[in-house]
C-alpha positions in Angstrom: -25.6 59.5 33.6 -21.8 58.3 33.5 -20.9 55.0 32.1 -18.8 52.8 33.8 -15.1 52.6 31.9 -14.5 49.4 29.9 -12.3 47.0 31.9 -8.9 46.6 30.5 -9.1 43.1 29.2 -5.6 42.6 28.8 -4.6 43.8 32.3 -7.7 41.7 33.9 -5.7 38.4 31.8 -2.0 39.7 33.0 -3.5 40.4 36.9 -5.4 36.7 37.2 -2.8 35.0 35.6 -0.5 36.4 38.7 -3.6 35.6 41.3 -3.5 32.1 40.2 0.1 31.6 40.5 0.3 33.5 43.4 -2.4 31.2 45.0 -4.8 34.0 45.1 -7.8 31.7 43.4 -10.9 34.2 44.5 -9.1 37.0 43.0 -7.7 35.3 39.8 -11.4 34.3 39.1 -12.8 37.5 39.5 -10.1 39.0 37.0 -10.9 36.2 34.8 -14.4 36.8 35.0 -14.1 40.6 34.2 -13.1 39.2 30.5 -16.3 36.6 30.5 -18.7 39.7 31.2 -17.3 41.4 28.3 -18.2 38.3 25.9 -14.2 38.4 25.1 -13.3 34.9 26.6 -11.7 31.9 24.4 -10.4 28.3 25.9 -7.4 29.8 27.9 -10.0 32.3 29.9 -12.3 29.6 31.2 -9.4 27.2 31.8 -7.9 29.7 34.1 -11.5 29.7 36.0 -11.4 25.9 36.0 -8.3 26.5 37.2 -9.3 28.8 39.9 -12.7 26.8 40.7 -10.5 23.9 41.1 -8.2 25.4 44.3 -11.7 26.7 45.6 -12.4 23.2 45.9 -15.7 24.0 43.5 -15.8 20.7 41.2 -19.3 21.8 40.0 -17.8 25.3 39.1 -14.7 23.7 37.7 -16.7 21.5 34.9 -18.6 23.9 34.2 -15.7 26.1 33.0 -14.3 23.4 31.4 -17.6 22.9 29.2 -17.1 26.5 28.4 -13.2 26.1 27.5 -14.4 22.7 25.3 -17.2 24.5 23.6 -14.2 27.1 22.7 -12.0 24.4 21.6 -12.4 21.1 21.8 -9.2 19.7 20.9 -7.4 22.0 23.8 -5.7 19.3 25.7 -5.3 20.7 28.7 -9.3 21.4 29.4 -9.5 17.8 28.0 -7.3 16.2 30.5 -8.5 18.6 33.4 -12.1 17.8 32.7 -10.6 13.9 32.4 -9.4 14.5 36.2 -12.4 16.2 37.2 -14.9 13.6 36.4 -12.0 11.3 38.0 -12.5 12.9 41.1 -15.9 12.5 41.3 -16.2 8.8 40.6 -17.3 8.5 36.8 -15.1 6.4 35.1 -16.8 6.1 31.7 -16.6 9.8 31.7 -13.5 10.3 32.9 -11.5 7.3 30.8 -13.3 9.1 27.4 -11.8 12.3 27.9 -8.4 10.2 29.1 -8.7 8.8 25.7 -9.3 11.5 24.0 -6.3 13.6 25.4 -4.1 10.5 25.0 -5.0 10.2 21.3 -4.5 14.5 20.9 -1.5 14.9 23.0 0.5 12.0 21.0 0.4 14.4 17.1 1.3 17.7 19.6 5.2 19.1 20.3 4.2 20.4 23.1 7.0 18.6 26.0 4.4 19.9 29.0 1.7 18.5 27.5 3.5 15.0 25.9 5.1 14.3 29.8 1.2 14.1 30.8 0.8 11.3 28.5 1.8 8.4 30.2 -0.3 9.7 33.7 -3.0 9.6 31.4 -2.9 6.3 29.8 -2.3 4.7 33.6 -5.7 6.4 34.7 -7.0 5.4 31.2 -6.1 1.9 31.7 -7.7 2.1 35.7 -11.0 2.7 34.6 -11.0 0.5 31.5 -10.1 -2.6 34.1 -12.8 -1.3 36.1 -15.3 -1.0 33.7 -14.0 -4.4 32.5 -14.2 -6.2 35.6 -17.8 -4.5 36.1 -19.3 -6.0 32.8 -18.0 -9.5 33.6 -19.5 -9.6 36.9 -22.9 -8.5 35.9 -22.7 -11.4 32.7 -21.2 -14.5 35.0 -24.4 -16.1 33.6 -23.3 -16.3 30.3 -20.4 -18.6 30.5 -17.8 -16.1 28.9 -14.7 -18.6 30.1 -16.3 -21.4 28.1 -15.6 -22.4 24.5 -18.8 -21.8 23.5 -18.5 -18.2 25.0 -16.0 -17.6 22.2 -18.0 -15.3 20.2 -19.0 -13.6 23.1 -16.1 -12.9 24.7 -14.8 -11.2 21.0 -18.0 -9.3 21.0 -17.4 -8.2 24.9 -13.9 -7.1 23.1 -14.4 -5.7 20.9 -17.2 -3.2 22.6 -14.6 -2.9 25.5 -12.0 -1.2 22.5 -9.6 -4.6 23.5 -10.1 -5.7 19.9 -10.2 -4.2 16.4 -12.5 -5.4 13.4 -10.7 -7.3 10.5 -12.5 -8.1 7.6 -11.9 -10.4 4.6 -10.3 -8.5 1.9 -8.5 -10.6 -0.4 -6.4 -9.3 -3.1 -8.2 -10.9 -6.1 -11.3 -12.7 -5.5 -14.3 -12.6 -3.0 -17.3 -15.0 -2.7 -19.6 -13.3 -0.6 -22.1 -14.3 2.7 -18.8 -16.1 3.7 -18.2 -15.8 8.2 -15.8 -13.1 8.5 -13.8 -15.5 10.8 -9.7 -15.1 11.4 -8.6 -18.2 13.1 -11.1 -21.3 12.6 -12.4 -23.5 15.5 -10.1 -26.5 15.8 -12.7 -29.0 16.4 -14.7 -28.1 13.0 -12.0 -30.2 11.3 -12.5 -33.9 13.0 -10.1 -34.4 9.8 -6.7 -33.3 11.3 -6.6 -36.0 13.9 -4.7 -37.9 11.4 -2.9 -35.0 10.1 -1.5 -34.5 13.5 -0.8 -37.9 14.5 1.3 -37.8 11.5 4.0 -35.1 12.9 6.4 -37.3 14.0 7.2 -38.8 10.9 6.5 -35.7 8.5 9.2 -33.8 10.8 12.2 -36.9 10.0 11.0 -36.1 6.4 11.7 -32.4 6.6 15.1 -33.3 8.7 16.1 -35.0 6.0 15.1 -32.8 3.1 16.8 -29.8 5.6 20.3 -31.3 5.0 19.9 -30.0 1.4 20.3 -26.5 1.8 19.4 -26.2 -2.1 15.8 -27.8 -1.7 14.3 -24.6 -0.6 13.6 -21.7 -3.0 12.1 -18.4 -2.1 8.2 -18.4 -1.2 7.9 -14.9 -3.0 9.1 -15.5 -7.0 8.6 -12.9 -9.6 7.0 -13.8 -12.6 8.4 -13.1 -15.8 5.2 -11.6 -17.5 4.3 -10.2 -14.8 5.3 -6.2 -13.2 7.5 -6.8 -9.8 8.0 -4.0 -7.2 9.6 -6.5 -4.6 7.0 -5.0 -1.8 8.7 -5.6 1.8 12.1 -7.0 0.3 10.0 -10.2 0.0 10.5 -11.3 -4.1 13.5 -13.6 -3.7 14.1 -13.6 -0.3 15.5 -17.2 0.8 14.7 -16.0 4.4 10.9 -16.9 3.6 11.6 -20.4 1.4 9.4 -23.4 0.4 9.7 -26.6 -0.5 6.3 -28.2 -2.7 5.0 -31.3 -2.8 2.5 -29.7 -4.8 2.5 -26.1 -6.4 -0.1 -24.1 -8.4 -2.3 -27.1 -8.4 0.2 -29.9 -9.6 2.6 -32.0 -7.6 6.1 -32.3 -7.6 6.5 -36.3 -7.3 10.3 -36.1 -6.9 9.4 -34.2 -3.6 6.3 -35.9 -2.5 8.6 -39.6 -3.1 11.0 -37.3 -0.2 8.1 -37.1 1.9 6.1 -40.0 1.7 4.3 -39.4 5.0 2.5 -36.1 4.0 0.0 -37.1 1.1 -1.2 -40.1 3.5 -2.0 -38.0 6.0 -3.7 -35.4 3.7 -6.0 -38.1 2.5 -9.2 -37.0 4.1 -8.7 -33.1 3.6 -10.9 -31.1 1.7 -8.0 -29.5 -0.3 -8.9 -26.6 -2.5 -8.7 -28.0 -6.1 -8.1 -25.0 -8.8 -6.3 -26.4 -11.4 -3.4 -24.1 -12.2 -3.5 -22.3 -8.8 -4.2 -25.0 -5.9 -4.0 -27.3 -3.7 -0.8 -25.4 -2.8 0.8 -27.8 -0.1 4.5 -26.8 1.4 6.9 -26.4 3.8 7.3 -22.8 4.9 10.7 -22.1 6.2 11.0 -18.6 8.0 15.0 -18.0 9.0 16.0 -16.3 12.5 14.6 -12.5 12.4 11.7 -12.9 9.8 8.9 -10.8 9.9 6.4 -11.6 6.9 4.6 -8.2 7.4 0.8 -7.6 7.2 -0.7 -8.7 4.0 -3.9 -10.3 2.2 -4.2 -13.6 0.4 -5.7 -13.9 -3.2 -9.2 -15.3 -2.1 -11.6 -15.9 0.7 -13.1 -19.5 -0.8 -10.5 -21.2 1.1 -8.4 -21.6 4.4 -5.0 -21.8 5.3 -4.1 -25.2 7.5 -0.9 -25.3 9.2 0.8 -28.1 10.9 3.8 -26.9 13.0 6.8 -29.2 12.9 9.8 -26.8 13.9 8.9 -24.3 16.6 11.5 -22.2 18.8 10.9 -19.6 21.2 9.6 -16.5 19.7 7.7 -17.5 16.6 4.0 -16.0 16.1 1.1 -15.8 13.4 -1.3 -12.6 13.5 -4.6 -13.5 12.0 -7.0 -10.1 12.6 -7.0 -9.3 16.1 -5.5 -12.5 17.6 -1.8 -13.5 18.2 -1.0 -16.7 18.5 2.0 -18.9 18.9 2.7 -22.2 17.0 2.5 -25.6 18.8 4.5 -28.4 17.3 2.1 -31.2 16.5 -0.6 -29.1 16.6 -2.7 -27.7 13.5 -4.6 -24.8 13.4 -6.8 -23.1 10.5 -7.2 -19.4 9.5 -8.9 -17.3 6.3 -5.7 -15.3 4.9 -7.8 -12.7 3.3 -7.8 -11.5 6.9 -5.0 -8.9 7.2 -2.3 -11.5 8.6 1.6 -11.4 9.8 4.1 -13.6 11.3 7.7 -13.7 12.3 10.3 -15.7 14.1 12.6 -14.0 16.2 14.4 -16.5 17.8 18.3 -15.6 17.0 19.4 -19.0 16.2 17.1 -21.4 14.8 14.3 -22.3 11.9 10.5 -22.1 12.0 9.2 -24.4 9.2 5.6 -25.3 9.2 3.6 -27.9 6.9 0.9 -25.4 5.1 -2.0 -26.4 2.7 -4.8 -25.1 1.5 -8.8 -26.2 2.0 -12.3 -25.3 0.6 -14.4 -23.3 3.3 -16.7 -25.8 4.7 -19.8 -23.0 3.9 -19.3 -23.6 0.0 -21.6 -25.8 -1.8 -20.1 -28.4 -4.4 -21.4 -26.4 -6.7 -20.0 -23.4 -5.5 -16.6 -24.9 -5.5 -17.2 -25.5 -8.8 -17.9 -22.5 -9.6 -15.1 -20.8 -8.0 -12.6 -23.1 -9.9 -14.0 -22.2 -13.1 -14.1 -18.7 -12.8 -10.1 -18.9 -11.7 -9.6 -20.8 -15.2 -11.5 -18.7 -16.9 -9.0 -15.9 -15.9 -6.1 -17.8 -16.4 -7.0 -18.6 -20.0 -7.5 -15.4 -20.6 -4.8 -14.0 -23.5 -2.4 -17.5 -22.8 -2.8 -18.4 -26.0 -3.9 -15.1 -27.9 -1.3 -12.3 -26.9 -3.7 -10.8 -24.8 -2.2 -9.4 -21.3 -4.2 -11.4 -18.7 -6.5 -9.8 -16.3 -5.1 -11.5 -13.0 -2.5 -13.6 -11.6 
């Protein structure tokens, strides 16, 4: 009996590689498939077969290979984006946007310049079947009131699932109380309170004007402290391009500058300020000069919010609190947990952003939680003040 001579593998890859850019598809995927009966395919075989399967106008065949290149290699980003196209053509969009995501994500690390060009095709088709698949989800949940304020949560939810959204947590730098709503900015309305905060604005703004024309009344938000290590993260330590001016700081006030502003304190009456003696309430204007970027960061603890009241407000000014941007409205306050990864910036070219910022209690916290957290803070700042002993936080 004679046995049949092995095929020459290399030839058969050399011959169907010519087929297929010859536009000979049958004969390409015959030479291909000489390589397949020998068990000696990887990713490059069966993507020439795709390949071929595809100008046969055989999308079943063509997947098929491609399943074969992916179970070779799945990070090959060309069976990923041809199997992306593929399920493109035949109408699934879930399918097809998750391996237009996945190529996206792969091709961005690669130097390959063929590869890299396909990139922005990609993310267009990507971005097709996300709106689709978007616009599907609303229309089958119109009974749920998404558009409403009390679709809110929702609506972040729907986000979120939709990869529109990222999840921010609290992570303060120094303390956490736990069970606490992981919430970024806070719902307006929950503070009844800063109706007479903001019908104040008028006459807090002519206070800052005023205090303004004394260039020396603001100091540097960011200070280093003598006893303490300072790195001067982000160029911020000593920066007058992110500046304060107190009314009250690290829990005591500053009557020479509260007498300056008479209007604030009056219109703070009925807050829930955070009272930590020797840390808070902190209550400021925050000055941020043309081109500030305060970049990403965490505040010390997650017992309290952050209130602003915008007073001084030019184009190109924005807070990031989590995954929501938002732009400042003179006159209008809104409320946000800074141990949520947070940025802002003004880049107007010309002109000031100063906003009026104090701190509150989290509505969620008991008096005797409060309590609580304000001794524990003491605690820690008495520790080694008097003794010698290095202190365990600042």
């Amino acid at each position: 009996m004679t046995t049949a001579p092995a095929p020459d593998l290399q030839t058969a890859w050399r011959e169907g590689a010519q087929a297929l850019r010859e536009g000979r598809a049958a004969e390409a995927q015959a030479f291909f498939q000489q390589i397949t009966r020998a068990g000696q395919a990887n990713a490059a075989v069966w993507i020439g077969i795709a390949m071929a399967r595809r100008a046969l106008d055989d999308p079943p065949g063509e997947r098929i290979a491609l399943q074969e290149a992916l179970r070779h290699d799945p990070r090959d980003l060309r069976a990923l984006l041809m199997t992306a196209d593929n399920y493109a053509a035949g109408g699934d969009g879930r399918a097809a946007d998750a391996y237009y995501t996945a190529f996206v994500k792969l091709a961005e690390a690669t130097g390959d310049p063929a590869m890299r060009a396909e990139i922005p095709r990609a993310q267009a088709m990507r971005d097709r079947f996300t709106a689709a698949y978007d616009a599907h989800l609303h229309a089958a949940l119109t009974d749920h009131a998404l558009g409403e304020p009390q679709g809110r949560r929702m609506r972040q939810a729907l986000d979120l699932m939709l990869g529109k959204s990222e999840i921010y947590l609290q992570q303060p730098r120094h303390f956490y109380f736990p069970e606490l709503p992981n919430i970024g900015y806070a719902q307006r309305a929950d503070f009844p309170w800063l109706d007479r905060v903001e019908a104040a604005t008028d006459a807090i703004r002519a206070e800052l004007l005023q205090v303004l024309e004394e260039d020396a009344a603001f100091s540097p938000y960011v200070e280093a402290e003598p006893n303490r290590p300072s790195f001067n993260d982000n160029g911020m330590v000593g920066n007058p391009d992110w500046s304060a001016f107190y009314l009250w700081k690290a829990g005591a006030p500053v009557p020479e500058n509260i007498a300056r502003c008479p209007s604030v304190m009056p219109a703070l009456a009925e807050a829930p300020l955070c009272q930590i003696p020797g840390r808070t309430p902190s209550i400021h204007f925050s000055l941020l000069r043309p081109g500030m970027h305060i970049a990403p960061h965490h505040g010390f603890m997650n017992a309290r919010y952050i209130c602003h009241l915008p007073l001084i407000v030019p184009d190109g000014c924005a807070m990031r609190v989590g995954a929501e941007t938002r732009a400042w409205t003179e006159g209008q306050a809104c409320v946000f947990d800074d141990s949520v990864e947070h940025e802002a910036w003004n880049r107007n070219p010309d002109r000031l952003r100063v906003v009026l910022i104090f701190d509150i209690w989290r509505p969620e916290l008991t008096a005797a939680e409060r309590a609580f957290v304000s001794s524990v803070l003491q605690a820690v700042d008495a520790y080694g003040a008097d003794s010698g002993v290095a202190a365990l936080e600042s």
